[in-house]
N, C-alpha and C positions, 0 to 999 in steps of 0.2 A: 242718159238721164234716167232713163228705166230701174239701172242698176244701182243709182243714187238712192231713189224712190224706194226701192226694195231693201237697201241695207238700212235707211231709218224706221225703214217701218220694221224689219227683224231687230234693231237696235231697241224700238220703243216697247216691244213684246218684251223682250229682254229683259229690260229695265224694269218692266212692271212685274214681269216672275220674280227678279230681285227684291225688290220691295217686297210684294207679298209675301217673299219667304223670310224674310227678317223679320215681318210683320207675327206669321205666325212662329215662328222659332222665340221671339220674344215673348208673346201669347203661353207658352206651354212650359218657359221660367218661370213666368208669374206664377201659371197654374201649380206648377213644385215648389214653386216659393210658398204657397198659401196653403198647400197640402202639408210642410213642413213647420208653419206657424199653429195650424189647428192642431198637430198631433202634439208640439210642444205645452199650446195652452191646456187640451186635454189633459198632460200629465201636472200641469200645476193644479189645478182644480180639484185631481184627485189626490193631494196630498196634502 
C-alpha cells in the first residue's frame, strides 16, 4: 500500500512539472511571438 501511495504522489509531482513546463515553454513563444510583432510594426511605422 505504501508503494501505491508513493508512486501517485511521484506521479502527481510529475504531472505538475509537466504542466508547468508547457505552461512556461508556451509563455516564452508568445513572449518571441510579440517581440517579433513590435520589431515588424516598428519597421512599418518608419517607412
Amino acid at each position: 500500500m505504501d508503494l501505491l501511495v508513493g508512486f501517485l504522489v511521484f506521479a502527481g509531482i510529475f504531472a505538475l512539472y509537466d504542466a508547468l513546463r508547457k505552461v512556461n515553454n508556451n509563455i516564452l513563444d508568445q513572449t518571441e511571438e510579440i517581440k517579433k510583432l513590435h520589431e515588424e510594426l516598428a519597421k512599418h511605422n518608419k517607412n
